[in-house]
TIBA-579353 format. One record per residue: residue number from 1; residue in three letters; x, y, z of N, C-alpha, C, CB in turn. Coordinates in pm, 1 decimal. Glycine has a CB too. Example, Ala and Ser with C-alpha at 12.3 -4.5 7.8 and 13.67 -1.06 7.14 Angstrom:
BEGIN
PT,i,aa,nX,nY,nZ,caX,caY,caZ,cX,cY,cZ,cbX,cbY,cbZ
PT,1,ALA,1319.0,-569.0,780.0,1230.0,-450.0,780.0,1320.0,-330.0,780.0,1130.8,-447.3,904.6
PT,2,SER,1285.0,-225.0,708.0,1367.0,-106.0,714.0,1290.0,3.0,787.0,1408.4,-59.8,572.5
//
This chain:
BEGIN
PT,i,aa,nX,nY,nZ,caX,caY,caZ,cX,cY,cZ,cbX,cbY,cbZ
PT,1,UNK,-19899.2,-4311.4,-8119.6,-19785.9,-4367.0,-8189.8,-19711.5,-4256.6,-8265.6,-19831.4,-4477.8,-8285.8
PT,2,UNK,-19786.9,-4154.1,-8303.9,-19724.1,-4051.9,-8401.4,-19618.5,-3987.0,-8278.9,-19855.4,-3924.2,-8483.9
PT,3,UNK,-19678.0,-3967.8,-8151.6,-19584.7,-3857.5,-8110.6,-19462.8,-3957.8,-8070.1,-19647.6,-3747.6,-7976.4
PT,4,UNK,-19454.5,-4062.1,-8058.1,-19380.7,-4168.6,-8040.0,-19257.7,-4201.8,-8119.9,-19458.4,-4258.6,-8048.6
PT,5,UNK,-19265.2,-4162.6,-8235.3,-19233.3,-4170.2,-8370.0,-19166.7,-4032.9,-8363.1,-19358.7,-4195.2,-8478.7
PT,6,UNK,-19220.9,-3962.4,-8391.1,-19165.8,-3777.5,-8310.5,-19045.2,-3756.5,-8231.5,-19274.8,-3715.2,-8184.3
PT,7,UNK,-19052.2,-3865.7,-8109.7,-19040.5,-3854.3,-8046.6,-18862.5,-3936.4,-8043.7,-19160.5,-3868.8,-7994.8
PT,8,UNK,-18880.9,-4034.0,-8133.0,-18769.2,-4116.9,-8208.9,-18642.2,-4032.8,-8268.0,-18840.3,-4191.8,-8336.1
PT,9,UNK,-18766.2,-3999.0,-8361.5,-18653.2,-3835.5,-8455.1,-18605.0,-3761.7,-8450.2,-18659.9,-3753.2,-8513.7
PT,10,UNK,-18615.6,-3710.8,-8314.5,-18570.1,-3618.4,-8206.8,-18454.4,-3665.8,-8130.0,-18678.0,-3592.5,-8112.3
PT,11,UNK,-18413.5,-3759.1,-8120.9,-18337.9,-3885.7,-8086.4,-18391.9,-3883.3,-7956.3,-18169.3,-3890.6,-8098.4
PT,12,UNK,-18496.4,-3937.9,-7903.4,-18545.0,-4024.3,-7740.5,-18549.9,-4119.9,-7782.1,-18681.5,-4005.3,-7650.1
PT,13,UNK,-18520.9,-4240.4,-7658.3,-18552.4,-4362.9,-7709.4,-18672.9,-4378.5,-7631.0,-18444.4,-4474.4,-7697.6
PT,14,UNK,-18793.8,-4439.5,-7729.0,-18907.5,-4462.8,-7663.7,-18940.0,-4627.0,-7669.9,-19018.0,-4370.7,-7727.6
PT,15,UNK,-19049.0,-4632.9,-7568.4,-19092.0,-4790.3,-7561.1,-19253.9,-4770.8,-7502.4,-18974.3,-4898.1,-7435.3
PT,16,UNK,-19337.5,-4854.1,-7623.9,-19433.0,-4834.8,-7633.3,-19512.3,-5013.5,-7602.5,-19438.0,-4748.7,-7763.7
PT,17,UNK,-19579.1,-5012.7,-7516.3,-19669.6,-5113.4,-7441.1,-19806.4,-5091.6,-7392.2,-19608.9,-5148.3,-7333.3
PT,18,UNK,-19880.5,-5212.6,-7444.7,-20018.9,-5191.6,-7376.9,-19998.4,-5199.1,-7194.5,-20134.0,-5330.8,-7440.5
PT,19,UNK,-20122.7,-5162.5,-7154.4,-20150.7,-5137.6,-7035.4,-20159.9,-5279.4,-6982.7,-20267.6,-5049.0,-7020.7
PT,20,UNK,-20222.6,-5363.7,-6986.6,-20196.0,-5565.7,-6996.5,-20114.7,-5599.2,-6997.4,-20223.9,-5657.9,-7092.1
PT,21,UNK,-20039.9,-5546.8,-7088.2,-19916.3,-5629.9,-7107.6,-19788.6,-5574.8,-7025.5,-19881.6,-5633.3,-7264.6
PT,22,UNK,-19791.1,-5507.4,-6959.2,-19746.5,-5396.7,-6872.3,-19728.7,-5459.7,-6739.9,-19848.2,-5274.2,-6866.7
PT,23,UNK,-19897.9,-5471.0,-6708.0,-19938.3,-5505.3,-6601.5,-19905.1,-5683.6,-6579.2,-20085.3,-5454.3,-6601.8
PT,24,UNK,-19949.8,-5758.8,-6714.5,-19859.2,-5903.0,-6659.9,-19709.8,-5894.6,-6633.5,-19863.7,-6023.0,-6773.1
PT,25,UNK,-19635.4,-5823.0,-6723.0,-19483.6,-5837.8,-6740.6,-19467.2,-5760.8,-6574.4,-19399.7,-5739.1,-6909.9
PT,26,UNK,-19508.9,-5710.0,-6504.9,-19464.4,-5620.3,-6416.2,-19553.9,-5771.7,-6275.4,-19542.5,-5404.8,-6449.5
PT,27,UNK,-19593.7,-5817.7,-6300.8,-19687.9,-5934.1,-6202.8,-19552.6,-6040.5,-6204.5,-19876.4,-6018.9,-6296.4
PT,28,UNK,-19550.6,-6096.4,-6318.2,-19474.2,-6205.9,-6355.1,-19331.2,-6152.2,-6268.2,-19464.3,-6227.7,-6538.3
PT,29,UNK,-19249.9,-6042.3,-6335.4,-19142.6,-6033.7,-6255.4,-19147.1,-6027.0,-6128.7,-19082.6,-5951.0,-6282.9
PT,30,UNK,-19234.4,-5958.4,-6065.3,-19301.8,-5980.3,-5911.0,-19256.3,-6138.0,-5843.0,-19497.9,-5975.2,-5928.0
PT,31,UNK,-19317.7,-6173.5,-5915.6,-19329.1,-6349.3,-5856.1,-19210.4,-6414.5,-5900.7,-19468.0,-6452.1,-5924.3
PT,32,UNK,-19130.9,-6399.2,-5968.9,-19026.9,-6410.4,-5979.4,-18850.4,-6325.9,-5920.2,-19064.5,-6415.6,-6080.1
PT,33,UNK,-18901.0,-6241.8,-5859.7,-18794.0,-6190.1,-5766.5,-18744.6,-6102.8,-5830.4,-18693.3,-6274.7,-5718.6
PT,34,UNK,-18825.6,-6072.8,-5985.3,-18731.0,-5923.2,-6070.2,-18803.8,-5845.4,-6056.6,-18688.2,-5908.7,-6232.0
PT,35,UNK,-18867.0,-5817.8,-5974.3,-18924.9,-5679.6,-6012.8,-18818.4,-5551.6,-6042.2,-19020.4,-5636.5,-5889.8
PT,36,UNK,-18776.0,-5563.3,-5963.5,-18629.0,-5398.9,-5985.0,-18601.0,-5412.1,-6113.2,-18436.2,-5404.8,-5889.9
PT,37,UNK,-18549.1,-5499.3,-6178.7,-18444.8,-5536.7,-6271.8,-18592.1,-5481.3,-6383.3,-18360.2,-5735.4,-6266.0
PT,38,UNK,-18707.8,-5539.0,-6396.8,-18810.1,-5517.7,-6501.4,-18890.7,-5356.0,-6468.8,-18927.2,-5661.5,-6492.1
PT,39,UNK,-18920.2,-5310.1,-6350.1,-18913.6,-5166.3,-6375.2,-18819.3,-5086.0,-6381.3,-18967.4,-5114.6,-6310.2
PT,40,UNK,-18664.8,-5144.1,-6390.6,-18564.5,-5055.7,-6444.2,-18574.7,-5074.4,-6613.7,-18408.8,-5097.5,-6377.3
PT,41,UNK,-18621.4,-5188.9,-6644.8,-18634.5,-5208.6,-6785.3,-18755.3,-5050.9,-6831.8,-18711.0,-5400.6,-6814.1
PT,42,UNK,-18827.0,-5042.3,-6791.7,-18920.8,-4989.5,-6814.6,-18887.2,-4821.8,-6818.1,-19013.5,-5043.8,-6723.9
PT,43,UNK,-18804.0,-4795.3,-6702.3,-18740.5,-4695.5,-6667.0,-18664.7,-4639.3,-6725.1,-18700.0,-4706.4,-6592.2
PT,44,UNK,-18593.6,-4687.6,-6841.7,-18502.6,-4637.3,-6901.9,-18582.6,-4559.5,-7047.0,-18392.6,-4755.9,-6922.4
PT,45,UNK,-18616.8,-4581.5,-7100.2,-18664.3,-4483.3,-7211.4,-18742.6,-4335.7,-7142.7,-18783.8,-4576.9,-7315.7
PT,46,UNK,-18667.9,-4229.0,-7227.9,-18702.4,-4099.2,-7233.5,-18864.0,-4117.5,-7222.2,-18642.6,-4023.2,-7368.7
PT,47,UNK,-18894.0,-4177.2,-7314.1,-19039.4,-4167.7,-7336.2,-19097.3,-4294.2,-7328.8,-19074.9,-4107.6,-7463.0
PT,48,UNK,-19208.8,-4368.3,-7222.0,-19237.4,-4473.0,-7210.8,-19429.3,-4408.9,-7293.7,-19196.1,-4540.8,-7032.0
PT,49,UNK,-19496.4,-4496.0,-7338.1,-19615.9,-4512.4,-7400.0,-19716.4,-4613.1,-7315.6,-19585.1,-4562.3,-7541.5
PT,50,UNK,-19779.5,-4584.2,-7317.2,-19878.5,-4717.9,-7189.6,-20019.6,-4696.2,-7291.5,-19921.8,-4642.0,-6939.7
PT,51,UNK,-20050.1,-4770.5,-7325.4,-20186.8,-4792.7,-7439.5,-20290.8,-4840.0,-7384.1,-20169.5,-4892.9,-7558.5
PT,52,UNK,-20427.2,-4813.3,-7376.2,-20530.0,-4866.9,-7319.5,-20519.0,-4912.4,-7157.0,-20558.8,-4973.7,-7406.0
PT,53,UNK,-20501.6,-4815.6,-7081.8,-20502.7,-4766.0,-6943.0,-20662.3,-4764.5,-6910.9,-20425.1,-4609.7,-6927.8
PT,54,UNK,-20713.6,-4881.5,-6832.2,-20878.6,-4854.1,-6821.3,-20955.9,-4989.8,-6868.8,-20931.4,-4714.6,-6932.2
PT,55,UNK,-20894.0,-4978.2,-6931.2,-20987.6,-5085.3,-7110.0,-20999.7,-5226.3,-6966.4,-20797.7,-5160.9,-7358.7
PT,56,UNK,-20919.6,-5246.8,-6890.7,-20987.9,-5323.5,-6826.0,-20907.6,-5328.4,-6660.5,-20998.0,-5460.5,-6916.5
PT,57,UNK,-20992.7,-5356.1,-6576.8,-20969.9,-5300.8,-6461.1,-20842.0,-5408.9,-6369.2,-21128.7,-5284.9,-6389.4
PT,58,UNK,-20786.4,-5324.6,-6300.7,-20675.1,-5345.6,-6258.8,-20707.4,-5428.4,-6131.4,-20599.1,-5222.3,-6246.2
PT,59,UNK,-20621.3,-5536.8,-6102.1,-20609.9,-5619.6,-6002.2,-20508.7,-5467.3,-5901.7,-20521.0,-5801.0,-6058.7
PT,60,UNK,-20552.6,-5510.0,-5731.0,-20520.9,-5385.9,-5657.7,-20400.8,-5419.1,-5636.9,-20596.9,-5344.8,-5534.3
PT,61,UNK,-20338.5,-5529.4,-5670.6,-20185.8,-5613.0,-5602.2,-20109.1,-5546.1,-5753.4,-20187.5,-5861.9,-5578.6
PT,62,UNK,-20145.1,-5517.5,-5874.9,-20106.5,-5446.2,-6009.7,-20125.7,-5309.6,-5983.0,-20192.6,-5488.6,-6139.3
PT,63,UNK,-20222.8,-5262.9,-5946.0,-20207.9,-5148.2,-5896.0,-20058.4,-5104.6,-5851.7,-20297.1,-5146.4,-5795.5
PT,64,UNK,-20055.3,-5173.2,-5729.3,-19916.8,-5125.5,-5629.0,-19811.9,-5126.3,-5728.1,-19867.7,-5239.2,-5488.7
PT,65,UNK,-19794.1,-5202.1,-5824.2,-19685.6,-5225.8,-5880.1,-19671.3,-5135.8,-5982.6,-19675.1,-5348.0,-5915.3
PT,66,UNK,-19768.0,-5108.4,-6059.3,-19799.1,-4970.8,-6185.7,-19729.1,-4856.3,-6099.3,-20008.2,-4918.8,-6227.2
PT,67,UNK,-19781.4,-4818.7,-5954.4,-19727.0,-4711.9,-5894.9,-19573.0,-4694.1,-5861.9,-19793.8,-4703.9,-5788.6
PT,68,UNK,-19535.3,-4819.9,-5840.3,-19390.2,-4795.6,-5834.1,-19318.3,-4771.3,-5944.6,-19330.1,-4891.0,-5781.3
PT,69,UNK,-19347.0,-4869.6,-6045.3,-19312.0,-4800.0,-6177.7,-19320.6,-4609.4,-6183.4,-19432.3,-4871.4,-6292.1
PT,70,UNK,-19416.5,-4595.4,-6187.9,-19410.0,-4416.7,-6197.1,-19390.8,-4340.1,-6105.2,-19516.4,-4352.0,-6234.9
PT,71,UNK,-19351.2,-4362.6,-6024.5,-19250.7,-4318.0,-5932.3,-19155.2,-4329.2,-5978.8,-19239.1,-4365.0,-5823.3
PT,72,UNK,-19054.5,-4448.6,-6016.5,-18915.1,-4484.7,-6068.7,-18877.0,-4370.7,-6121.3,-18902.2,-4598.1,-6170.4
PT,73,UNK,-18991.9,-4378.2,-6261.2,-19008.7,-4291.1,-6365.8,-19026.1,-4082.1,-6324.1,-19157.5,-4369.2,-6436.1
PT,74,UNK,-19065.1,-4129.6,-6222.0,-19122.3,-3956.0,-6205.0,-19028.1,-3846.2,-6226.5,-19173.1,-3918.8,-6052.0
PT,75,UNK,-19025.7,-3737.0,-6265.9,-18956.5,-3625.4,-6300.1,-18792.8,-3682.1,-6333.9,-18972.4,-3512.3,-6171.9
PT,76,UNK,-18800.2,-3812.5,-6402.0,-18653.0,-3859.8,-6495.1,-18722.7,-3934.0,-6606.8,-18522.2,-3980.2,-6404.8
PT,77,UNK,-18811.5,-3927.9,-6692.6,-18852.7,-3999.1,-6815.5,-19000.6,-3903.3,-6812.8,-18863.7,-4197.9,-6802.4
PT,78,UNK,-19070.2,-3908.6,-6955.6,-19175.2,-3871.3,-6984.9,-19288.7,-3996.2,-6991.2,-19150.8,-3798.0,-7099.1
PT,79,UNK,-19389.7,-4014.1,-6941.7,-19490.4,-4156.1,-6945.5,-19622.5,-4039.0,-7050.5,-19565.6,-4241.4,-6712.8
PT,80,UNK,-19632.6,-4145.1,-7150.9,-19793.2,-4074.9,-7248.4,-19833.6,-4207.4,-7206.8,-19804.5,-4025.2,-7466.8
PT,81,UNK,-20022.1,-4175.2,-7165.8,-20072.4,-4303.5,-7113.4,-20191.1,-4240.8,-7214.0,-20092.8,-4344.5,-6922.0
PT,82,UNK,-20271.7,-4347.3,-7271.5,-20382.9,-4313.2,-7339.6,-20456.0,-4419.8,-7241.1,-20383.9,-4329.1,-7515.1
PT,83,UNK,-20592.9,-4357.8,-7238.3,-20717.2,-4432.4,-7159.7,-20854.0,-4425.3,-7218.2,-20736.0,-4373.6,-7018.8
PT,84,UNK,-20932.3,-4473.1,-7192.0,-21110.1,-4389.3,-7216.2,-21143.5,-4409.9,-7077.2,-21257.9,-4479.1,-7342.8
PT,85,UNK,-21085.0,-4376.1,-6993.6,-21112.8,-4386.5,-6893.0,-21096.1,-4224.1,-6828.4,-21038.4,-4500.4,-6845.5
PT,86,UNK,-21236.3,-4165.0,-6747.9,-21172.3,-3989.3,-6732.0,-21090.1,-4008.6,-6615.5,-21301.5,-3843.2,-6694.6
PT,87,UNK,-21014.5,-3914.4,-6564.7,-20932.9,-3928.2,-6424.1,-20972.7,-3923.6,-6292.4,-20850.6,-3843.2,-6414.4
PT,88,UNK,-21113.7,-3912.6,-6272.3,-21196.6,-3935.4,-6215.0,-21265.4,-4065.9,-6143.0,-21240.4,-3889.6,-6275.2
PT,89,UNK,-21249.9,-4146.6,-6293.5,-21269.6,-4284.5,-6276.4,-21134.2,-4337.6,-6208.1,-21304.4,-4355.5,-6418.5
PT,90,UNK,-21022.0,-4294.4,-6217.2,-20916.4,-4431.7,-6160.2,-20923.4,-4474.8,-6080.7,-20803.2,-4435.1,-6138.5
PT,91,UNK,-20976.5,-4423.3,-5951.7,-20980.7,-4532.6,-5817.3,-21069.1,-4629.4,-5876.1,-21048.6,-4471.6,-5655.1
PT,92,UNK,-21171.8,-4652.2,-5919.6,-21244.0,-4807.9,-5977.0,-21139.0,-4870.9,-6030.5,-21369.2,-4804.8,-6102.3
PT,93,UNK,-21068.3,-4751.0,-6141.1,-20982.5,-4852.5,-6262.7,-20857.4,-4934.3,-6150.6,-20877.0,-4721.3,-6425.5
PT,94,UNK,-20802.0,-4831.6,-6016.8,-20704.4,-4918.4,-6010.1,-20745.7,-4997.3,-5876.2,-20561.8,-4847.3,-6013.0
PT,95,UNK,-20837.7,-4988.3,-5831.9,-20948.2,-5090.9,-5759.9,-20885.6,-5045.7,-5622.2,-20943.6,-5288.6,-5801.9
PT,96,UNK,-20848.6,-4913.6,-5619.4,-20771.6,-4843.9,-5487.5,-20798.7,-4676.6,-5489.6,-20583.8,-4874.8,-5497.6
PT,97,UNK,-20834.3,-4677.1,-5416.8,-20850.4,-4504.2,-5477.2,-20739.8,-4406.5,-5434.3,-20997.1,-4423.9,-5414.1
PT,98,UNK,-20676.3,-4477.0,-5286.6,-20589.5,-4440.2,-5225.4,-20408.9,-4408.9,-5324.1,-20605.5,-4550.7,-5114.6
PT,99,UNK,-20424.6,-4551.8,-5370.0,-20330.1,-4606.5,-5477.7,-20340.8,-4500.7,-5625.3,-20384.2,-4782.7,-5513.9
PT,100,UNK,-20493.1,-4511.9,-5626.1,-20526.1,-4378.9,-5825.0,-20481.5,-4237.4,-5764.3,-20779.9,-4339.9,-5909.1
PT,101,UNK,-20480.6,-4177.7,-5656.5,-20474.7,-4080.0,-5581.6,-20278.2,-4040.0,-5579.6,-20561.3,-4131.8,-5429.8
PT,102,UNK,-20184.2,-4127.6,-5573.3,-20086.6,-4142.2,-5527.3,-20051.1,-4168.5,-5691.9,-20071.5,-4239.4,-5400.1
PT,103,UNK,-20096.0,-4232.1,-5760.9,-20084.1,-4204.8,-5911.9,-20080.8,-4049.5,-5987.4,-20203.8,-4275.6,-5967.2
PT,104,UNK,-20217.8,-4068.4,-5941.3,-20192.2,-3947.8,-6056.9,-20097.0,-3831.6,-5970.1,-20368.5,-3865.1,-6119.9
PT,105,UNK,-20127.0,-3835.0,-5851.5,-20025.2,-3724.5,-5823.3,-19878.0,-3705.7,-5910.3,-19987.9,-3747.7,-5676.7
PT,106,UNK,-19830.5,-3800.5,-5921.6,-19719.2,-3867.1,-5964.3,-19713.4,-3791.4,-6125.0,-19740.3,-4048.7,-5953.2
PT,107,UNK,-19833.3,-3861.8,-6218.9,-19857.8,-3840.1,-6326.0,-19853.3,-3670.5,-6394.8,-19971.2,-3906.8,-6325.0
PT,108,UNK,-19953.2,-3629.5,-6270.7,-20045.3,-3467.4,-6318.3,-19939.8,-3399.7,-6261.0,-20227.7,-3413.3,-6240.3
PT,109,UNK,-19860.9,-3443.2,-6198.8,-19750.0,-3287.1,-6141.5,-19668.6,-3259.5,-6248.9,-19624.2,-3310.0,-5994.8
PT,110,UNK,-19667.9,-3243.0,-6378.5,-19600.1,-3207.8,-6480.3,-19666.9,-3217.3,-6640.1,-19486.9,-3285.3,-6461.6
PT,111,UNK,-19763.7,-3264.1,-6636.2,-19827.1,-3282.3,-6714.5,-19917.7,-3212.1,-6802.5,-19855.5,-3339.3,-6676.0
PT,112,UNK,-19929.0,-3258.0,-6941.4,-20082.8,-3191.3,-7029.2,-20140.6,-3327.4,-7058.1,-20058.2,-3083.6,-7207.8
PT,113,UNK,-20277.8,-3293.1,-7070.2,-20395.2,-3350.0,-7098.9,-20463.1,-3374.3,-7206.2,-20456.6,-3307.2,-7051.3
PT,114,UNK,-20523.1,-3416.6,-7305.8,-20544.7,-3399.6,-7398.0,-20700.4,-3485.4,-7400.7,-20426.4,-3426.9,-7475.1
PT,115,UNK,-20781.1,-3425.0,-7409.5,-20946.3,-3497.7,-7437.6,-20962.2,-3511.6,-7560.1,-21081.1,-3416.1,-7393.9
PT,116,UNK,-20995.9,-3631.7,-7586.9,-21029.1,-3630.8,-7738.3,-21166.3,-3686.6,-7768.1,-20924.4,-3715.4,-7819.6
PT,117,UNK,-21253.4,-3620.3,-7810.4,-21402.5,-3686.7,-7840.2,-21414.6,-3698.5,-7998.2,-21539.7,-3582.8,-7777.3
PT,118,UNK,-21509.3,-3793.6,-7949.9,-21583.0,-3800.4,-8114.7,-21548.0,-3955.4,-8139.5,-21495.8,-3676.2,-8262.9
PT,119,UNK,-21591.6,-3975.2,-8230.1,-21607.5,-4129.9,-8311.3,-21433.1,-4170.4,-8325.3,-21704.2,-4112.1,-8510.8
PT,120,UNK,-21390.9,-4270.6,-8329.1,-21214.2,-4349.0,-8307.2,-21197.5,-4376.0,-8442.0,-21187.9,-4520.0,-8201.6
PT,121,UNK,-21104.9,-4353.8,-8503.4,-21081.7,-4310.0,-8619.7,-21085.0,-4452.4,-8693.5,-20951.4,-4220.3,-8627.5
PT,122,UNK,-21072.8,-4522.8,-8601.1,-21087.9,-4723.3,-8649.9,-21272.0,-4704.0,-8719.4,-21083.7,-4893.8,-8423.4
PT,123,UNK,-21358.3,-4673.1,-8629.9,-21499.5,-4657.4,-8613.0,-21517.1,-4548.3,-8777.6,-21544.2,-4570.3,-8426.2
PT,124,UNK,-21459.4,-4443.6,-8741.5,-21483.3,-4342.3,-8872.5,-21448.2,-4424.6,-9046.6,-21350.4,-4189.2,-8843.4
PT,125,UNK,-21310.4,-4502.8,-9067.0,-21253.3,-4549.9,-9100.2,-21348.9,-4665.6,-9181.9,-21169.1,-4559.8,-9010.2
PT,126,UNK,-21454.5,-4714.4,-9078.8,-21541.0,-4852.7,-9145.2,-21648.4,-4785.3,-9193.5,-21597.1,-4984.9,-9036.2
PT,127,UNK,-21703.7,-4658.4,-9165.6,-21808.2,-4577.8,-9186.1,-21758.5,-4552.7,-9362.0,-21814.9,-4432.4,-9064.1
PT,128,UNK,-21650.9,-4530.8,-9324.9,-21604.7,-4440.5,-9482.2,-21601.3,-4559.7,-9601.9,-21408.1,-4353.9,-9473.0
PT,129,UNK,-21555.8,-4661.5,-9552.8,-21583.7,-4792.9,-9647.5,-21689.4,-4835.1,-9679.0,-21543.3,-4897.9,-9610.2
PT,130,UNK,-21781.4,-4799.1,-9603.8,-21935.5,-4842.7,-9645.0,-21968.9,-4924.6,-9589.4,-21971.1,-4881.0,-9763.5
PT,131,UNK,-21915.8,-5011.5,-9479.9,-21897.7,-5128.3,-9396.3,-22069.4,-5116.4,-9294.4,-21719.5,-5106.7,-9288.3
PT,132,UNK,-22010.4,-4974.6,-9243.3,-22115.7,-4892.4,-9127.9,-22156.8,-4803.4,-9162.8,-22076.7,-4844.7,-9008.6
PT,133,UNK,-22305.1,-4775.9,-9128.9,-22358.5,-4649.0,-9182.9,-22348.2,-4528.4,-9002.1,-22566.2,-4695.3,-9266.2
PT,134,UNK,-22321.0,-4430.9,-9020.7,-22299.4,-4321.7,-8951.8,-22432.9,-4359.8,-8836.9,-22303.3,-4171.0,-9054.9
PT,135,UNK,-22567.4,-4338.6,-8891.3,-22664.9,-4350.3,-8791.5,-22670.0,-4492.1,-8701.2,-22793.8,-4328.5,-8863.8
PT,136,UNK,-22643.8,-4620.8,-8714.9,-22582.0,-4733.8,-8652.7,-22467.8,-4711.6,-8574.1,-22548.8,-4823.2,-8743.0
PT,137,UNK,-22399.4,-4664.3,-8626.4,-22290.1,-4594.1,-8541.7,-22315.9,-4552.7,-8422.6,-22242.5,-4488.1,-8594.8
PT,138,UNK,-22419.9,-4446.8,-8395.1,-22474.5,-4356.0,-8362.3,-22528.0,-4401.6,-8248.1,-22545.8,-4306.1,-8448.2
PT,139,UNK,-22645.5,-4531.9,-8292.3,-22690.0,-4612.8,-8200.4,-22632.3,-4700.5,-8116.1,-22753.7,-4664.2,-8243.7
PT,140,UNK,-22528.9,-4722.6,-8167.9,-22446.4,-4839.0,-8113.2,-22347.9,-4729.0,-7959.1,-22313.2,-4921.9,-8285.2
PT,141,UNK,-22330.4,-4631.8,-8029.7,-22262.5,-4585.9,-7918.4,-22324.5,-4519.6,-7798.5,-22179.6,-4508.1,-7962.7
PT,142,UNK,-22461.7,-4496.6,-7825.6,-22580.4,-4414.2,-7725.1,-22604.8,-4533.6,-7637.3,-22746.8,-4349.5,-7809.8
PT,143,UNK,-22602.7,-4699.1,-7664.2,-22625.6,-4793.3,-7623.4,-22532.3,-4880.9,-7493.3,-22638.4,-4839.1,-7733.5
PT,144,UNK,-22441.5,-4794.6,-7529.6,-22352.8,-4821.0,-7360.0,-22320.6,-4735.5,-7332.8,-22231.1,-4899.9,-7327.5
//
């Protein structure tokens, strides 16, 4: 959100959406005969945001449709996608491997990366309140 915000001030216009909500709004227009009209919606900000990419796995008929979107998008808008998902995993995530393959191409031909480890600052955040103690933490995350 920060670089989003950044990204505002700079004058881009950005548009920031979960990955779900993405993926229904981009289904729905499907079945309704807009698709063009709703990935041109999508298409137009400098900077599009896609939030929780992964968090849950993609129907392969959403798949196809995520891809056309970034294509639309490719080398005319910037896409920041956050995931916990590594890039490795996307053929599971987009239940195509052929399809995650034809993605990221799309994605990684211009791109930086950014890994971020360690505890989610939501997680750190309840620790510091006293809510959670660090070693529970600890366990909880060794546990999946």
């Amino acid at each position: 959100m920060a670089l989003g915000r950044e990204a505002i001030r700079s004058g881009h216009t950005v548009l920031f959406v979960s990955a779900s909500t993405l993926l229904t709004q981009l289904a729905k227009a499907h079945q309704e005969g807009r698709l063009e009209e709703k990935i041109g919606y999508y298409a137009i900000p400098k900077l599009l945001i896609i939030d929780e990419l992964g968090y849950l796995p993609f129907d392969p008929k959403a798949a196809h449709l995520f891809f056309q979107l970034v294509s639309r998008r490719y080398e005319k808008g910037s896409t920041l996608i956050t995931s916990n998902r590594a890039i490795s995993e996307w053929g599971e995530v987009f239940g195509d491997p052929v399809v995650a393959t034809a993605i990221l191409d799309r994605l990684l031909h211009h791109s930086h990366i950014v890994t971020i480890r360690g505890e989610s600052y939501r997680l750190k955040e309840k620790r510091k309140s006293g809510l959670m103690k660090a070693s529970n933490l600890q366990m909880d995350m060794n546990s999946k």
